[in-house]
C-alpha positions in Angstrom: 0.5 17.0 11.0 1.6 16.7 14.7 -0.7 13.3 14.9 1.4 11.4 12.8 5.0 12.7 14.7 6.6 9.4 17.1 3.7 6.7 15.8 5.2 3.4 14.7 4.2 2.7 11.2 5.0 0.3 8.8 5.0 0.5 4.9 5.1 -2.9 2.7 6.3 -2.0 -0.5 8.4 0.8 0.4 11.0 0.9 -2.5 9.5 3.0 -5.2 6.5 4.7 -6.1 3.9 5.8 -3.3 5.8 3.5 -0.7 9.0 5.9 -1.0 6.9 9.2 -1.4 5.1 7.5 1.9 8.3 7.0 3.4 9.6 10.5 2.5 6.2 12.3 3.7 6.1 10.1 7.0 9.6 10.7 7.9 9.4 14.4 7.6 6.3 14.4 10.0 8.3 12.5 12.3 6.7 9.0 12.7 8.7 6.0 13.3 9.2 4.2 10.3 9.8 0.6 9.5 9.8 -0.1 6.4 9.9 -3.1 3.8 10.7 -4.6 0.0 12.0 -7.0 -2.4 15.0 -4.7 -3.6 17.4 -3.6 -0.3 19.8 -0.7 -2.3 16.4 0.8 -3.2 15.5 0.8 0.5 19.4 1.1 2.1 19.6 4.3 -0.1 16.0 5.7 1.2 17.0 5.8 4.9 20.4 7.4 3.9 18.5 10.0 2.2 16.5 10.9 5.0 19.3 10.9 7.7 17.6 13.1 10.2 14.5 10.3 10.3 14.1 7.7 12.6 13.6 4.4 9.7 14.6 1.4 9.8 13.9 -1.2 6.6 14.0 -5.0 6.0 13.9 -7.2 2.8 10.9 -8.8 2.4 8.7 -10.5 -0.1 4.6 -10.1 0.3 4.0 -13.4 -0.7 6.1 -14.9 2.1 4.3 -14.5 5.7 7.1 -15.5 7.4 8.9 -12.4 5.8 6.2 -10.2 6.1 6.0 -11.3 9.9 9.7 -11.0 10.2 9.1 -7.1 9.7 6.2 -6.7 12.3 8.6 -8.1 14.9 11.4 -6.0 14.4 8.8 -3.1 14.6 8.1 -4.7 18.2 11.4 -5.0 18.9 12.7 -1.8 18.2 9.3 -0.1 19.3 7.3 -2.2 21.5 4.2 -1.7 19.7 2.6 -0.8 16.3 0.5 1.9 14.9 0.3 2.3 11.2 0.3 -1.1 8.9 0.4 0.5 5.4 0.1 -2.9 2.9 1.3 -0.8 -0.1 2.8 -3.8 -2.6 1.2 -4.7 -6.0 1.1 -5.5 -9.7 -0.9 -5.3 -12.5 0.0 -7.5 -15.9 -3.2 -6.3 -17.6 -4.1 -8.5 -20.3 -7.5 -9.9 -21.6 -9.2 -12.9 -19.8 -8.8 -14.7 -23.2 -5.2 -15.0 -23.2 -5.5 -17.0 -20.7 -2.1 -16.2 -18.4 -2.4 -18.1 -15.6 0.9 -17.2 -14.5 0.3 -13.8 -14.6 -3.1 -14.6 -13.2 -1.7 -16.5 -9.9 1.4 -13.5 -9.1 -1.7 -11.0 -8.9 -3.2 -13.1 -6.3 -0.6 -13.8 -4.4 0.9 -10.5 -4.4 -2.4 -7.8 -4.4 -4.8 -10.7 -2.1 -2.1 -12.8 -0.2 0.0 -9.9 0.4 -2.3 -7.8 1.8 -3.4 -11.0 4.1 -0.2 -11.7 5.2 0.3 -8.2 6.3 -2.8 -8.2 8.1 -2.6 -11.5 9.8 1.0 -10.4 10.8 0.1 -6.9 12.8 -3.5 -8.0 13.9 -3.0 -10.3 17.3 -0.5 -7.2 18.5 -2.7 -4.2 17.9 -6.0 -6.4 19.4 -3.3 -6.7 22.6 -2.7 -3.0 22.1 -6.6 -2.0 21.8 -5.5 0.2 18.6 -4.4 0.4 15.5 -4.7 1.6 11.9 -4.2 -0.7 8.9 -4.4 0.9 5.3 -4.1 -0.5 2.2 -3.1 0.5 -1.9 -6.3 -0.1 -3.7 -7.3 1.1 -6.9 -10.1 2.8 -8.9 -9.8 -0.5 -10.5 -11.9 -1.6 -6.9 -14.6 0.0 -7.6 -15.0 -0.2 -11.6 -14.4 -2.9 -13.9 -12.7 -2.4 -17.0 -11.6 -4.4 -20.3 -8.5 -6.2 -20.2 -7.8 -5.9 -16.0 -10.6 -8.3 -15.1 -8.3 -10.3 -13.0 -6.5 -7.1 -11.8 -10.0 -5.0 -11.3 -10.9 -8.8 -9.2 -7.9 -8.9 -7.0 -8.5 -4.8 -5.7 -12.5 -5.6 -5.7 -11.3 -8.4 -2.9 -8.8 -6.1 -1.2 -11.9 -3.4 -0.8 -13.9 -6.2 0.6 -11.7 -7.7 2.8 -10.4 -4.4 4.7 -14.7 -3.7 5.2 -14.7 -7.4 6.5 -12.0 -6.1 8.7 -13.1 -3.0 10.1 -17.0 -4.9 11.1 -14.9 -7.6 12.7 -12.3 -5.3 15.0 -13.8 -2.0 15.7 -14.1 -2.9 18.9 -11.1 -3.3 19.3 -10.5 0.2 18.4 -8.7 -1.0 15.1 -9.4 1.6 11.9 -9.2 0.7 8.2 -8.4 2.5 5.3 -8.1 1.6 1.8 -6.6 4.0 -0.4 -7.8 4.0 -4.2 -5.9 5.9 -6.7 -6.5 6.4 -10.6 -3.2 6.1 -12.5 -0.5 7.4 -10.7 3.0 8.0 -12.4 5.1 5.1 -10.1 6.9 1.8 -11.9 3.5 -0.5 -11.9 3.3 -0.3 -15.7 6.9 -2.4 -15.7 4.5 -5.2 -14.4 2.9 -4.6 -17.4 4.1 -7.7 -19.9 2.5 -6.5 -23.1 4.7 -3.7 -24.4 2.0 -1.7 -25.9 0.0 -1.5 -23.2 2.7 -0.8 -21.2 4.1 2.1 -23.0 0.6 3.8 -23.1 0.1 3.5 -19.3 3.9 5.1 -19.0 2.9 7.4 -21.0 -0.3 9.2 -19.5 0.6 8.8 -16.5 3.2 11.6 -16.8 0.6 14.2 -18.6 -1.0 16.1 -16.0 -4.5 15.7 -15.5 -3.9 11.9 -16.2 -1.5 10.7 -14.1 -1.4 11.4 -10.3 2.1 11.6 -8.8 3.3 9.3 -5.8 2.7 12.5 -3.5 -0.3 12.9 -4.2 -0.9 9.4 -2.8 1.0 10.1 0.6 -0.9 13.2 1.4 -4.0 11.0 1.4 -1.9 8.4 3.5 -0.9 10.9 5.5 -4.3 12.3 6.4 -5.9 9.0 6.9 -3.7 8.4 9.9 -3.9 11.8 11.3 -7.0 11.8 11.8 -8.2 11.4 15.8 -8.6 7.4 17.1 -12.3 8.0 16.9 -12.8 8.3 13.4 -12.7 6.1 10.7 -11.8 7.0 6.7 -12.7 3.5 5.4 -11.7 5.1 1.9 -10.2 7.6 -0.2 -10.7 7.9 -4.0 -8.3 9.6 -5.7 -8.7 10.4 -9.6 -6.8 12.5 -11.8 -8.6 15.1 -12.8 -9.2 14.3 -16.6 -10.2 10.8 -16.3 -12.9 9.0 -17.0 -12.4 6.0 -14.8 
């Protein structure tokens, strides 16, 4: 994909998962990466994998703007500018509204709704200077149907969906595209955000049986071809299911 080779893209919640396969799939079409988690010997030992990529990383926790902002300048300082914002961080402590875990509750907010915000608010004033720019978020399936026992989960990525439309009607003429990426299960370390240890187990589980679970790859292709495409179109979404799910 020779459109993705010297853009300047950063990944938020780079350190497992689709942010790493992102990282990996990025790197080998040769964009510049900068990229971005809580855990720094997950992300020190990604750029030393890839030692023939141009990728920087910093530690940073969604939640905290000033962190999150901290990443977009160092983008900027190393780059000058900024192409690709991929807001990839999340959880999902499923559990039924009538346990009432408000803790839970309030880390899904902050993380899947602030974080994305914070990433957004970060990056937008440079590419509106820049006239262009692409930024992409993790969704879920779980944004577009509602399900028992992820209500609060299923609410956080219906408010990510909306928010990235609000974006795109608000800057498109200012040549900045939007893309939310929404993926059934995919086999990454979510479930460990997963408190209740049955549940947990069985979302483990199928999400390693084939047709079930979609691997972190999968995920990056679609990344990939979201930003590849030319400055004139827009992919405001991709659904991506596994093949024998219902959801």
């Amino acid at each position: 994909m020779p459109k993705i080779k010297g853009k300047v893209v950063i990944i938020m919640g780079a350190s497992s998962g689709i942010g790493e396969a992102t990282t990996m799939k990025l790197a080998q079409e040769g964009a510049k990466l900068v990229i971005a988690a809580r855990r720094e010997d997950r992300l020190k030992s990604l750029v030393e994998s890839l030692p023939n990529a141009e990728v920087s990383y910093a530690i940073a926790d969604v939640t905290n703007k000033e962190e999150v902002q901290a990443v977009v300048d160092l983008a900027i300082e190393k780059y000058g500018l900024v192409d690709v914002l991929y807001n990839n961080a999340g959880v999902m402590p499923t559990a039924p509204l009538s346990e009432t875990r408000f803790d839970e509750w309030k880390q899904m907010l902050d993380i899947n709704i602030m974080g994305v915000l914070n990433g957004i608010a970060a990056v937008l004033p440079i590419m509106k200077k820049q006239q262009s720019g692409h930024i992409i978020a993790t969704d879920s399936i779980a944004g577009h149907v509602v399900y028992p026992g992820s209500a609060v989960y299923c609410g956080t990525k219906f408010a990510v969906r909306a928010i990235m439309e609000g974006l795109r009607q608000e800057e498109h003429e200012n040549n900045i595209r939007s893309t939310i990426i929404s993926p059934g299960l995919v086999d990454t370390e979510l479930y460990t955000t997963i408190n209740e240890p049955e549940n947990r187990e069985r979302v483990k589980k199928n999400a390693k049986i084939e047709g079930l679970g979609l691997k972190p790859s999968d995920i990056a292709d679609a990344v990939a071809y979201a930003i590849s495409t030319p400055e004139s179109v827009a992919v405001s979404e991709i659904l991506i299911r596994p093949t024998k799910s219902v959801k």
